[in-house]
N, C-alpha and C positions, 0 to 999 in steps of 0.2 A: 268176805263172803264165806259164808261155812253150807256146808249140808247134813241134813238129820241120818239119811243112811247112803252108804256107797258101797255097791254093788262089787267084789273080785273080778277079776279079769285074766284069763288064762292066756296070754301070749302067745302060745304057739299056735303054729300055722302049717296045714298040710299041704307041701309045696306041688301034691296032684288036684288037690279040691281045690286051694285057691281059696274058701272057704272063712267065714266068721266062724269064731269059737267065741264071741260071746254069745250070750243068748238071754232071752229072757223069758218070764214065765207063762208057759202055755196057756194058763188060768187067768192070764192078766186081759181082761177086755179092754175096748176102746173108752180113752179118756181116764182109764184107771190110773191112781200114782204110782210113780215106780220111787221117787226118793224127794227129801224135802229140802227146798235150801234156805238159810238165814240170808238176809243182805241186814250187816247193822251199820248204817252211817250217822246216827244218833236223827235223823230229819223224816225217816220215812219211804220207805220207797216208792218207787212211780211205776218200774215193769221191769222183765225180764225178756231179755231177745235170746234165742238158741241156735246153733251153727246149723243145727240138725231141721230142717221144717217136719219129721214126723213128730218131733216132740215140742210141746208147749209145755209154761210155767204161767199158771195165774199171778194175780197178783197177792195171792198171801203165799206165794213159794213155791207152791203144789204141784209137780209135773205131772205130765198125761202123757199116753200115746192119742196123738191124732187120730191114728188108722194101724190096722197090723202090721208088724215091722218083720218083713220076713227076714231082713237082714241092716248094718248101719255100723256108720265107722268106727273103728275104736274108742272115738273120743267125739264127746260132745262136749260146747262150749256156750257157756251162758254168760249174757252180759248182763250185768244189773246195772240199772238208771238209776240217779237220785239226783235232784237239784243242785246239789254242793259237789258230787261226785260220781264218779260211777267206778264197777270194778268188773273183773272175766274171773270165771273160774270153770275148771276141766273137771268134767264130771266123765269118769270110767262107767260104760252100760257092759249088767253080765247079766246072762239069765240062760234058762234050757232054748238050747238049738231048737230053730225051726227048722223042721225038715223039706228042705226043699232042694231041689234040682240044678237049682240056677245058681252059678258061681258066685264072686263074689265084684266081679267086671260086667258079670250080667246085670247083677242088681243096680251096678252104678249107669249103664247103659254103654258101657266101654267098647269100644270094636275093638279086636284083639288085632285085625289087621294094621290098624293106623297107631298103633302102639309103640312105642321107641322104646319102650323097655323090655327086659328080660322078661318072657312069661313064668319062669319059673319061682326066679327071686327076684323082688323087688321094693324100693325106699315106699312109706309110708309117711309123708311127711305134711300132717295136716297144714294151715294159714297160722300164724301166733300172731298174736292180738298181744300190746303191753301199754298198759298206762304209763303216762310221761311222768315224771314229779314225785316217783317211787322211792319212798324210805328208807334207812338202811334197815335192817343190815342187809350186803352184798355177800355173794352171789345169790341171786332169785331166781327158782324156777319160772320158766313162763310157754312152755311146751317141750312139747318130746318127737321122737322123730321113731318110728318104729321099721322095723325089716320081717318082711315072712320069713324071710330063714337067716341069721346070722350064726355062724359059725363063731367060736370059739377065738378064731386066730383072727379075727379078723375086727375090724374098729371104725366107729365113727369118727368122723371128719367134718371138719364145718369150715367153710372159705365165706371168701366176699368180704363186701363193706363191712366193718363193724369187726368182722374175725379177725381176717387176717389182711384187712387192707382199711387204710385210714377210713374213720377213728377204729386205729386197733385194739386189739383185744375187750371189745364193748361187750361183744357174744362169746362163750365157748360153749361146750358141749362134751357130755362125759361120753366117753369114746365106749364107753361098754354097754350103757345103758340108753344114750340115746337123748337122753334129758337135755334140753338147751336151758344155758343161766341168759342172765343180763347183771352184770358186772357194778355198774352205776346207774345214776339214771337220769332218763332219758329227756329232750328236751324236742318234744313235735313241731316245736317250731323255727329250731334250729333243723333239722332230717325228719320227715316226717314218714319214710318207710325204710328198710333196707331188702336189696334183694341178697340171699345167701344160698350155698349151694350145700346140701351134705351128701358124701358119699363113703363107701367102705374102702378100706384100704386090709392092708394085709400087715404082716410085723415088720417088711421091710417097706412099709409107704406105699407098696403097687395100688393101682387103682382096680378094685376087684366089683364095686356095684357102682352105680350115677354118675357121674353126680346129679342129681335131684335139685332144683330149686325150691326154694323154702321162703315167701314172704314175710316179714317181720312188720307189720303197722304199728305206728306208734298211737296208741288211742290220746286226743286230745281231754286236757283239764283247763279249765276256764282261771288261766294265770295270767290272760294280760288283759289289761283295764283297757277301754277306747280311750286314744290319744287324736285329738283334732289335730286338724295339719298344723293350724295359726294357734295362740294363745289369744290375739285376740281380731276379730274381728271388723271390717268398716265397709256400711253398704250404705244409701241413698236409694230417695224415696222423693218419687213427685209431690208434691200438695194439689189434697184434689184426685189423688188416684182412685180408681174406685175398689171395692172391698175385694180381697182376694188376689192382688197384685201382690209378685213376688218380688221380693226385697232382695234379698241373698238366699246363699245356701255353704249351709255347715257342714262340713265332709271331717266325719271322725276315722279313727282308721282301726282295728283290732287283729293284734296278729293269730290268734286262734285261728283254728280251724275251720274255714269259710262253708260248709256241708256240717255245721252243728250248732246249738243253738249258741254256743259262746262267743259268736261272731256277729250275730244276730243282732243289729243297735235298730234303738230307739231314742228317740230326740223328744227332750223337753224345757221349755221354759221357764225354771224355777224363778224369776224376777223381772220385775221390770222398774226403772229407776227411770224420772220419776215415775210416779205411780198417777199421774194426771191427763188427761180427763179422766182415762179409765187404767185399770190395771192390766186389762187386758186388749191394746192396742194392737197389738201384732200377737200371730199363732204360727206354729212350726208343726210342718207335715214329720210325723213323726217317723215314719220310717227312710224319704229322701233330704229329709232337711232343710226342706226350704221353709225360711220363713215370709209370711205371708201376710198383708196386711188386714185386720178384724176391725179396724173402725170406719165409718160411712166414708166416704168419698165429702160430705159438707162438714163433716168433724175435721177431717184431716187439712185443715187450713193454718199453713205456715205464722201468718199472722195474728191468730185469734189462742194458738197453743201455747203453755206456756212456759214451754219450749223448743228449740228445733232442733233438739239430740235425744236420743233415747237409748238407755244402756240398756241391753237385755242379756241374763247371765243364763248361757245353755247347757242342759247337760245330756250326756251322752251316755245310755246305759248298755251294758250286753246283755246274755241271758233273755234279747228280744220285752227285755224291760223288768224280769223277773223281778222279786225283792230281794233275791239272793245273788244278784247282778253284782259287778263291777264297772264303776261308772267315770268319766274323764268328764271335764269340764271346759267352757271356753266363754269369752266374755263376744256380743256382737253391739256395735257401737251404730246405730241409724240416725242419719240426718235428713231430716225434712228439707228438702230442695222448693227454692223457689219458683213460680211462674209467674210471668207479666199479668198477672191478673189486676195490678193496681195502676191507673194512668197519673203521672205526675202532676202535681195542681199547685198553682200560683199561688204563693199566700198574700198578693195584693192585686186588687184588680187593676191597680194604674203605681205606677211608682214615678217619681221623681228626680229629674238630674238636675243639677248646674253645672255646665262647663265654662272658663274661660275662651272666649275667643283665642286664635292663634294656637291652641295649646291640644295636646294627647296626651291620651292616656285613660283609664278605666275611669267610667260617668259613673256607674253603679252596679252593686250586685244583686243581681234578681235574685228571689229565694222560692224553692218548691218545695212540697212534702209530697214523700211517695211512699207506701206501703211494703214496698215488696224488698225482700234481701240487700242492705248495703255493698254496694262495690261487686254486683253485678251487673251484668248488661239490661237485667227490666228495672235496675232504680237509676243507673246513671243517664243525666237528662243529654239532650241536645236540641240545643236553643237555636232558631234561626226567626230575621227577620221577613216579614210576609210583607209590609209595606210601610214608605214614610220614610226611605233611604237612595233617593235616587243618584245621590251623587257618591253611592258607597262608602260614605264618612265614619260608620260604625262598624263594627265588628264586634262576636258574641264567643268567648269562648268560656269553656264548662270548668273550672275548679274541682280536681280529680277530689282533692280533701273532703268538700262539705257538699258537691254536684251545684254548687251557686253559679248562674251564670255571668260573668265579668264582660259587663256592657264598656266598650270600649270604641273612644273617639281617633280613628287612625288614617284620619285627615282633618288639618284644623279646619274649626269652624269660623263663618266671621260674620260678626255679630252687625255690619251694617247691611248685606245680601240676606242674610235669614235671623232674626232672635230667636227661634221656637221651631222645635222641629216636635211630631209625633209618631212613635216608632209603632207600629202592629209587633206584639213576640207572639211565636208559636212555642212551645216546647213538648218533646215526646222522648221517648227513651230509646237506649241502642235497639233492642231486642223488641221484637215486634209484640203488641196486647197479644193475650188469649182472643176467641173469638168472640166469647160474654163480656168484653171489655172495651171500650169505646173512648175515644177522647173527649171530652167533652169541653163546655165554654170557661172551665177553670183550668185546662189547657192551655189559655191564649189568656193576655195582660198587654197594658198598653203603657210606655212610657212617655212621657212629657220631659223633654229635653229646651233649659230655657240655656240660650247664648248671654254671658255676659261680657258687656264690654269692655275691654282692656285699652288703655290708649297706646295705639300703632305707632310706628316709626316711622318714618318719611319711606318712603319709595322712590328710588334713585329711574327716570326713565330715558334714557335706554341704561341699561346697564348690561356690559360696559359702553362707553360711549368712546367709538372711535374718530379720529382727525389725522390728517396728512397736514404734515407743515415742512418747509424747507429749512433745514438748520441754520443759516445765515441770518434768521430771521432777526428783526431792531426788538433791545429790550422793550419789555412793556407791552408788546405784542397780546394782542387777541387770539388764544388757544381755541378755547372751546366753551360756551355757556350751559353751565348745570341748571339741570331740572329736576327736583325731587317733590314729588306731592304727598298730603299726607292723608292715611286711608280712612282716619277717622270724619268723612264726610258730616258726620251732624255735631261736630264742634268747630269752632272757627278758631285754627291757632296758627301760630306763625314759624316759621323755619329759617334756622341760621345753616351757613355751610364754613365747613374748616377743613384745612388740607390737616389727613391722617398719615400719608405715607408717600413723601419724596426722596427718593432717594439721593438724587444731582442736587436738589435744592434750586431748580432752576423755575417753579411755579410758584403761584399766589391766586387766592381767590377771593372776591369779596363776597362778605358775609351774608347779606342781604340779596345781592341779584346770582350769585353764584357765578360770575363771569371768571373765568381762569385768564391769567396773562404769566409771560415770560418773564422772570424776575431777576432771571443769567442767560447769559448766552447757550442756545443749544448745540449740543455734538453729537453728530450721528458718529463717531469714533469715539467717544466715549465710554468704558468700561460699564457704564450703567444702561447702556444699548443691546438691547439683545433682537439680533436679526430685524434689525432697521427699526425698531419700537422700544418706546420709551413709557413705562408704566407706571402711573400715581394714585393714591386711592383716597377720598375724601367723604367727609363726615356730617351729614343734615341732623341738626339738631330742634325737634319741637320745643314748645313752649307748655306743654301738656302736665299733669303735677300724677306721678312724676313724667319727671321727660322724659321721652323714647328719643334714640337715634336710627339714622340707618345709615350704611357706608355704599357707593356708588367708584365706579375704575375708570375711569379716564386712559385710555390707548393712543399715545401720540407716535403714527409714523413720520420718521422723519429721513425726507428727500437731501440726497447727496448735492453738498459742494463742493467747488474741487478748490479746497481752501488746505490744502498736503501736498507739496511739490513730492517728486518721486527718489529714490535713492536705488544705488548699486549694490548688489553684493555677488560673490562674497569682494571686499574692502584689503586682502591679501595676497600675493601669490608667488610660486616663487619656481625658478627654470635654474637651470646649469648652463657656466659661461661656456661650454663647448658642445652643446646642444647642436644637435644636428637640423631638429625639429625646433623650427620657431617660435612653435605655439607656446602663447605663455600662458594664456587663461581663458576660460569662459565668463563672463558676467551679463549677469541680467536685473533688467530694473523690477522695481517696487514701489508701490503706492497705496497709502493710505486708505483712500480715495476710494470708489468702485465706479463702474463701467457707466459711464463713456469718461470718467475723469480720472482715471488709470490709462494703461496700455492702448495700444500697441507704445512702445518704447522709443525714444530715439535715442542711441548712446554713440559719442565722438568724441574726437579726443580735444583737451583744452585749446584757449586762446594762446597760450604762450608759443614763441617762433621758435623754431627747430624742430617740434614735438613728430611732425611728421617725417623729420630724415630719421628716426630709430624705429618709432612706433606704426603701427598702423592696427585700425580698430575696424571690424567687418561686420555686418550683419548677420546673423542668423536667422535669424526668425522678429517676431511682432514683439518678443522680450527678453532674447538675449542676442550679443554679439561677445566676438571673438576677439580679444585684445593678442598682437604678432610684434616679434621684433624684425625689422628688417635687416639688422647684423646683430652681429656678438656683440656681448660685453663685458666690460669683465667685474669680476668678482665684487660685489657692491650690495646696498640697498638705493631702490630707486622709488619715488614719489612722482603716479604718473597719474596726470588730471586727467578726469573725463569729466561732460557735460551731459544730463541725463535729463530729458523733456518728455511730460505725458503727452496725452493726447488732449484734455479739458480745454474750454473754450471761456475763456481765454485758458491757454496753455502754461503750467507753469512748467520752470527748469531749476537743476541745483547743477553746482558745481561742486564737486566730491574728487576724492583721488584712491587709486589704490596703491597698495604697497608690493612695490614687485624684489623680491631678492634673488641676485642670483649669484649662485653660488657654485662650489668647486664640488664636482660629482667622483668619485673614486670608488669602481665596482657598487656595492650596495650602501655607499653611503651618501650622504649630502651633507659639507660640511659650509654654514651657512654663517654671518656676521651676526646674527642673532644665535643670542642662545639658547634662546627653545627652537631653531629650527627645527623642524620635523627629518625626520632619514630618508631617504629617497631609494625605495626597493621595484623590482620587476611590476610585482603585483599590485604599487601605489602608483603608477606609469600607464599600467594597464587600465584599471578603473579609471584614470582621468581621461585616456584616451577613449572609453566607453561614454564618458558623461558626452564628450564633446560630439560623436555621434551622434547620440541620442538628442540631444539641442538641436543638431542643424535636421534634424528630423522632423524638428516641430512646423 
């Protein structure tokens, strides 16, 4: 910015008047020019703003006074505007003094009361205004700081941000003149003012005037382009919406200056990919960014477009859209969202199964076609039966893959109770129709389900088939008579029976009447008895092509004989010939047998003479007794009979013997004629005498 002429300016200041010593010319009427300025920024300019309201600047340069300036600061400050740029320049006003009365605190309207400062001397220190983005060369003036009276000895000072406090040394100022530089330059979007203070000091530092505060603004230039938050964009959009429905919104961001126009964005749609039906399917409010939908509510049909994505590339200009803008970019990605607007429809009015009697598994797959978005809830179907299933035989479930419904037999069917069954199907989707949408009679399909015949197996009845038999029973014996029928009622075939699984070997059955007999002796002690029952399993074979079988269990319990005399244990035992204590053992019977042809016990001592001058045998209880010596004896093994009789009717008996040793006891040992005698300690004394309590307990 230059100017055509610039007025002198006398500096000094009468520290009784207080007074301007500039002045201007008496002659100069209102709106006259006083000086002219250039702005060349190669584009043109737009206007002039001035620090001063009595003075204006047209727009080809030309300042005026507003009105009579009886008095006005040293300095006035002109801002020129242009599209690309703007710049400030300090214009010095001098002219002949007006003569007037009124100081120069009057003129600004200053109460001298409320005043912090010296009345006599005092800092001058207009606002500085500085473009960011400043060229070199450094140092640049960018204001000045003046004093009514500065002495000689005496110097400016400039503190604060920027001076003397990070970022340092940005500002200084020539201590004699007043002048503030800017060092580098500036970035308003990094600091966008600084407060600074100047004041006077003396040759040794003292603080002799202010400090003054002094604002520094950093004037904003339109250096950063809008930046969207996303690069790219993803909204959705109903089908069907109606015109003016907002889709998304694009939020660009611009670090300028937010109070000028470089911050200023406008939004627009340079594309739209496809470009079908129309080019202009969606519109963006251009100053909040939303966009918006521009085609009808009957256009906007998911399935009739031919597409359901729409790419739109936005751009985002500042300079509130200017063509001398700085502009950011961003892509927004729209999907046309589905609604149940299409009801699913059968693509046959009747379809057809055959099942195998006896048999599951899937009859057939129903097929539907639906309009509306795959592998959502308004095209995936849900198939149920409405009638023609009373025995719950079917089941329908959906085929996430194709939406096919998989009609499914999951209970056999049997083909001489029913051949033909007819299913009623309904089918509708997860997600409920729109309200304009209805099911209708291509909703529902009827299947025809025919049975066919398979030839059955015999059918074993009762199965199983229990008998109670007494195990004594004469070979050749009559078990039990099978009965196995065959289901297929409207053929007439014949059925053989075969023994599949004996385990004793002790059955047979003929072929023809199915009659089972004894072909061994049975044993209810038999390892192949389990808890009094004896289990065999056999095989009805039809004459049917081919042939079916079916297998039938025969459960024989079998009634106790008392065909097991009983026995002793335990069979050894052994005392010390100097026992004080007679007792030589506890034994108790055992039998095969079960109750009533077991226990209670009789146990005595043999037929042979004498047995009762040494031994003597006591009862305990219903199955043990107490075998005693009535003296010593000495050191030997001995072979002592007993006679052991159940209770069974007729009663049997055995005659058994035990083995009694006795032996020479010596502190903790027992040394016995056998050579695996056991040792004989406190603690194998003590538990024997335990057991034998515990017996006569019983």
């Amino acid at each position: 910015m230059g100017w055509g002429r610039e007025e002198s300016r006398d500096d000094d200041v009468d520290d009784d008047e207080d007074n301007h010593k500039e002045e201007e010319d008496d002659e100069d009427d209102d709106d006259e020019g006083v000086w002219h300025l250039a702005f060349d920024d190669g584009a043109g300019n737009e206007g002039f703003a001035t620090s001063d309201a009595a003075f204006l600047v047209d727009d080809a340069g030309t300042p005026a006074a507003r009105r009579e300036v009886p008095s006005s600061g040293p300095t006035t400050f002109v801002h020129g505007v242009s599209r690309p740029a703007d710049d400030v320049a300090q214009v010095d006003v001098a002219g002949p003094p007006l003569r007037t009365s009124h100081s120069l605190r009057d003129s600004l309207g200053l109460d001298r009361a409320r005043l912090p400062f010296r009345t006599k001397r005092s800092l001058l220190v207009p606002p500085i205004i500085v473009t960011e983005n400043q060229r070199a060369p450094f140092p640049k003036p960018i204001g000045k700081v003046f004093s009514a009276e500065k002495p000689q000895n005496q110097f400016f000072r400039l503190s604060g941000q920027g001076a003397d406090q990070e970022p340092k040394g940005l500002f200084t100022i020539d201590k004699y003149t007043g002048e503030v530089y800017v060092s580098r330059s500036l970035d308003r979007e990094a600091i966008h003012s600084y407060m600074l203070e100047v004041s006077l000091t003396d040759m040794g530092g003292n603080l002799m005037e202010g400090p003054v505060s002094v604002a520094v603004t950093v004037i904003d230039q339109n250096d950063n382009r809008p930046i969207f938050k996303e690069s790219r964009y993803a909204g959705e959009v109903l089908e069907g919406s109606p015109t003016g429905t907002i889709v998304m919104t694009m939020t660009a961001l611009d670090a300028d200056d937010p109070s000028t126009d470089n911050a200023v964005l406008r939004y627009t749609i340079v594309r739209q990919s496809p470009d079908k039906p129309s080019p202009n399917m969606f519109s963006i409010d251009p100053e909040k960014g939303d966009i918006l939908t521009s085609i009808s509510a009957t256009d906007l049909d998911r399935e009739t477009l031919p597409t359901t994505q729409y790419e739109l590339h936005i751009v985002a200009k500042d300079m509130a859209g200017s063509e001398v803008s700085l502009e950011g970019t961003a892509t927004a990605t729209i999907t046309i969202t589905d609604k149940n607007d299409h009801a699913p429809e059968f693509t046959h009015k009747v379809f057809q199964a055959n099942v195998d009697e006896g048999s599951k598994g899937v009859a057939v797959n129903l097929t539907v076609n639906d309009g509306d978005d795959p592998a959502t809830g308004a095209w995936r179907a849900l198939y149920s039966i409405v009638s023609g299933d009373p025995g719950n035989s079917f089941h329908i479930q959906t085929n996430p893959d194709n939406n096919e419904g998989m009609l499914s037999v999951v209970k056999p069917l049997d083909y001489e109770t029913g051949a033909y069954h007819t299913l009623y199907i309904r089918v509708e989707n997860e997600d409920p129709l729109v309200p304009d949408a209805v099911y209708g009679p291509s909703s529902t399909s009827t299947v025809d389900v025919s049975v066919l015949d398979v030839n059955e197996g015999p059918v074993f009845s009762p199965d199983p088939l229990r008998v109670t038999l007494m195990e004594n029973v004469a070979l050749g014996s009559l078990v039990a008579a099978l009965n196995a029928t065959d289901p297929d009622i409207k053929q007439t075939q014949s059925i053989r029976y075969a023994v599949l699984r004996d385990p004793a070997g002790w059955l047979s059955v003929n072929p023809v009447r199915g009659a089972v007999n004894t072909s061994a002796p049975l044993d209810r002690e038999s390892p192949y008895v389990h808890d009094n029952k004896y289990t065999a399993v056999f095989i009805a074979t039809d004459n049917g092509t081919p042939p079916a079988t079916g297998t039938g269990t025969l459960v024989v319990h079998l009634e106790d004989y008392n065909d097991n005399a009983p026995y002793v244990f335990p069979s050894a035992a052994q005392v010390c010939e100097d026992a004080k204590d007679m007792s030589v053992a506890v034994v108790g019977g055992r039998d095969r047998d079960i109750y009533p042809n077991a226990g209670p016990f009789k146990i005595e001592l043999g037929q042979q003479p004498g047995l009762d001058k040494t031994w003597k045998v006591t009862r305990l209880n219903s199955t043990h007794s107490q075998i005693m010596l009535l003296h010593s004896l000495k050191r030997a093994n001995y072979n002592l009979p007993l006679l052991v009789t159940d209770s069974g009717v007729p009663p049997l008996s055995n005659s058994t013997e035990v083995k009694v040793q006795v032996c020479t006891c010596k502190k903790n040992r027992m040394e016995c004629n056998s050579a695996h005698s056991p040792s004989c300690s406190p603690l194998s004394s003590l538990l024997a005498l335990l057991l034998t309590l515990t017996l006569l307990c019983l």
